[in-house]
N, C-alpha and C positions, 0 to 999 in steps of 0.2 A: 068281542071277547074270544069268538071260538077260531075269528083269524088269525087273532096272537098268540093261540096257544099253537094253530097249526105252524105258521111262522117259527117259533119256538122249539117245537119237535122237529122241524126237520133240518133247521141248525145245530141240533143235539144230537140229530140221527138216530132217534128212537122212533123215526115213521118207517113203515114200513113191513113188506110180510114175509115170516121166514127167518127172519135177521136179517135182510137187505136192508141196508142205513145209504144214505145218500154218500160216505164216506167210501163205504165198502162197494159201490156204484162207480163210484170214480176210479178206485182201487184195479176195478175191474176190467174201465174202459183202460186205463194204464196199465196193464197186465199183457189186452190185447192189442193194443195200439205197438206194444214193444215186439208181440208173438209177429205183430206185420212186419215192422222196421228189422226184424231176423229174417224176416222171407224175404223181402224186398233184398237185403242185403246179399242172401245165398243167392236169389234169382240174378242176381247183375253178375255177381263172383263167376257164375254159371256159364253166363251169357259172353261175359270180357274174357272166362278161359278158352272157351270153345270157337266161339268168332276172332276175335282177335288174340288168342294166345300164342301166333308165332311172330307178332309184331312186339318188337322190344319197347320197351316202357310201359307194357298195358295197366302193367299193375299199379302206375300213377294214375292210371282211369278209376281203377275201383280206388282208391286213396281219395280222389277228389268225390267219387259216389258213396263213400263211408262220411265223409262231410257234411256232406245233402242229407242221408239219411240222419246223424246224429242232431243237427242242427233243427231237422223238421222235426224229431222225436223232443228236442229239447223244446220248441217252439209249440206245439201240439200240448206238452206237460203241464206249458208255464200258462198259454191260455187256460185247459181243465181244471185246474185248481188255484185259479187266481192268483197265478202271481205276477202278470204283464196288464193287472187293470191300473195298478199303480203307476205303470213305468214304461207308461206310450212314451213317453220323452226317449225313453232307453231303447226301442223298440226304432223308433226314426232315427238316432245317433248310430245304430246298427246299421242301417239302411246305409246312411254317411258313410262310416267306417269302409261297409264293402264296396261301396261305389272308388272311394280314392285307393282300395285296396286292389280291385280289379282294373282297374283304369294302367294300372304299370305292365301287370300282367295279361294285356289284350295282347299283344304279336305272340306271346305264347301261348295263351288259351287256342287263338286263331291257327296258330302250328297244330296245335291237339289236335283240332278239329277236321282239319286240312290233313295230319297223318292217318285217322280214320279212313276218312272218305280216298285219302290216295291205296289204304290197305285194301279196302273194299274196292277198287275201280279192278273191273275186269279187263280193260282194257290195257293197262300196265302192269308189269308183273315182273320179279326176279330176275334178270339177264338182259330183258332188253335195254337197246341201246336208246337214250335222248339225249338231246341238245337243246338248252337252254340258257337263252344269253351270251349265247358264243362257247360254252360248254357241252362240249361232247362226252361224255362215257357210258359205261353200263349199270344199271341197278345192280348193286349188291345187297343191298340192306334196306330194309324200311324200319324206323324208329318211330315215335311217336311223334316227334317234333321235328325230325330231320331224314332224308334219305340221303344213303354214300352211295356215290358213283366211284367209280372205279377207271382213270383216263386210260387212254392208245401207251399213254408213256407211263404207268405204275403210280400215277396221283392218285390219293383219294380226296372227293368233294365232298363235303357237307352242303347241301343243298337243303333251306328251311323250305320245312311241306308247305306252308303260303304262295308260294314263288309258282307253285304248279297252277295254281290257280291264278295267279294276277297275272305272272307272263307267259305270252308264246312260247309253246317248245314242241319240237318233232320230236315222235316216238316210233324208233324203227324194232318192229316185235321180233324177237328170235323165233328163227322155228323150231328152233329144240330149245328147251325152257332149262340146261343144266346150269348150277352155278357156276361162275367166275371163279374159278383159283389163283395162286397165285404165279401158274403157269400161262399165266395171258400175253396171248400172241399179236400180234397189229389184223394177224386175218380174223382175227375173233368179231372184228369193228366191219370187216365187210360181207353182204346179205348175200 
């Protein structure tokens, strides 16, 4: 008898000390759980402006980490207050969904990845010259997903940041690091 009555209060939300209700509990873990997905959010905003904010596209990084944050906030919501006991089915058809959804978008996600890591490489930098695949020019640009080289003859190459990583390429470093204008000489190309 005194199980079903506790049972009963705190379905009701009248257990509890202070006014604390099992409702106003959850209320609360949702309150802070969102105060994080705000932090988390400024801390990346943070971290993509200051690291990486003279690499162009950064701000598809935080786009795609506003995603992750909303999705976990939503995910996080829907377990606390029961609304994903019903709907494991819906919860695996998700799983489905992003796998055939990501699956198109792997040579670009892998660009992403690969423009990161080529921003971050000390070793490469603005001006020097590579060759790659029979491709010679200079770094002018790093983007997220692609860097321009700049040829001896006035082309510019789009070169997917992957390519740095799968193929061989020589990278001859400038010793003066200024950028490429659009007064570029053929002596620019010799060390």
């Amino acid at each position: 008898m005194i199980s079903k009555f506790l049972v009963l209060a705190v379905f009701s939300g009248t257990i509890g000390t202070a006014g604390t209700t099992l409702i106003d509990f959850k209320i609360t873990h949702l309150l802070f759980s969102l105060l994080i997905a705000t932090g988390l959010f400024l801390f990346a905003k943070i971290i993509i402006q200051t690291k990486l904010g003279e690499l162009k596209g950064s701000s598809k990084l935080l786009g795609l980490v506003s995603v992750g944050i909303v999705g976990g906030e939503i995910f996080y919501t829907g377990i606390n207050f029961g609304i994903f006991t019903l709907a494991i089915e819906f919860i695996a058809y998700l799983g489905i969904g992003l796998w055939i959804i990501l699956i198109p978008f792997q040579t670009y996600l892998k660009n992403m990845a690969s423009g990161i890591s080529n921003f971050m490489n000390t070793e490469m930098d603005i001006g020097d010259i590579i060759e790659i695949k029979g491709k010679k020019g200079v770094i002018i640009e790093f983007h997220l997903t692609k860097t321009l080289l700049l040829t001896e003859n006035g082309e510019k190459i789009f070169i997917p940041n992957h390519r740095f990583h799968e193929d061989v390429m020589v990278i001859s470093p400038r010793k003066s690091k200024e950028i490429p204008g659009k007064e570029l000489t053929s002596s620019f190309f010799k060390n």
